[in-house]
C-alpha positions as semicolon CSV with decimal commas, in nm:
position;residue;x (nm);y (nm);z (nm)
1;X;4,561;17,959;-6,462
2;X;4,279;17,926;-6,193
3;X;3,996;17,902;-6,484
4;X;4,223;17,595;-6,608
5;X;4,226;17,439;-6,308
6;X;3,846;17,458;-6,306
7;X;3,764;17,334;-6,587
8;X;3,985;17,058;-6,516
9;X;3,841;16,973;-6,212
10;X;3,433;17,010;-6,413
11;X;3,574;16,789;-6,704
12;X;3,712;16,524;-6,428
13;X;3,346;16,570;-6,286
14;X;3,183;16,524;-6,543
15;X;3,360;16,196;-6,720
16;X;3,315;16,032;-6,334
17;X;2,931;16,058;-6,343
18;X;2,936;15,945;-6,712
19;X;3,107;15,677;-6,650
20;X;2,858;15,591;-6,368
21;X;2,547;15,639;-6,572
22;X;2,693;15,402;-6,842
23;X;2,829;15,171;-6,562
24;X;2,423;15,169;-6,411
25;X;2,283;15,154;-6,749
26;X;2,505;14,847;-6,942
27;X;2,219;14,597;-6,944
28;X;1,983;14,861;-7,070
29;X;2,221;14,929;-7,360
30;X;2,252;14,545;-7,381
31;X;1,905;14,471;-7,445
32;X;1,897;14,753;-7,716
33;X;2,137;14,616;-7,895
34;X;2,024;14,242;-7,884
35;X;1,673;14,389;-7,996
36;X;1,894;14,593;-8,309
37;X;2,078;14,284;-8,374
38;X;1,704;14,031;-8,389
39;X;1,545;14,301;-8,614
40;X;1,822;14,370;-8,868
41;X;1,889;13,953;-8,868
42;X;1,499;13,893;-8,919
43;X;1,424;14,048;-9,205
44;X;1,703;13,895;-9,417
């Protein structure tokens, strides 16, 4: 029962600083895609 509530607590960890690093890195992923989306669109 105490190794469940552990790896509770490192999966609640965990999704927390992912959500942060996608939260700080949205306009990163932004660009990306707007760069995808002008290449695929160009060469038709």
């Amino acid at each position: 029962m105490e190794l469940f509530l552990i790896l509770k607590i490192l999966f609640s960890i965990i999704i927390v600083i992912a959500g942060y690093a996608i939260a700080r890195n949205l306009d990163i992923i932004k660009i990306i895609l707007i760069y995808w989306k002008d290449l695929i669109l160009r060469r038709k």
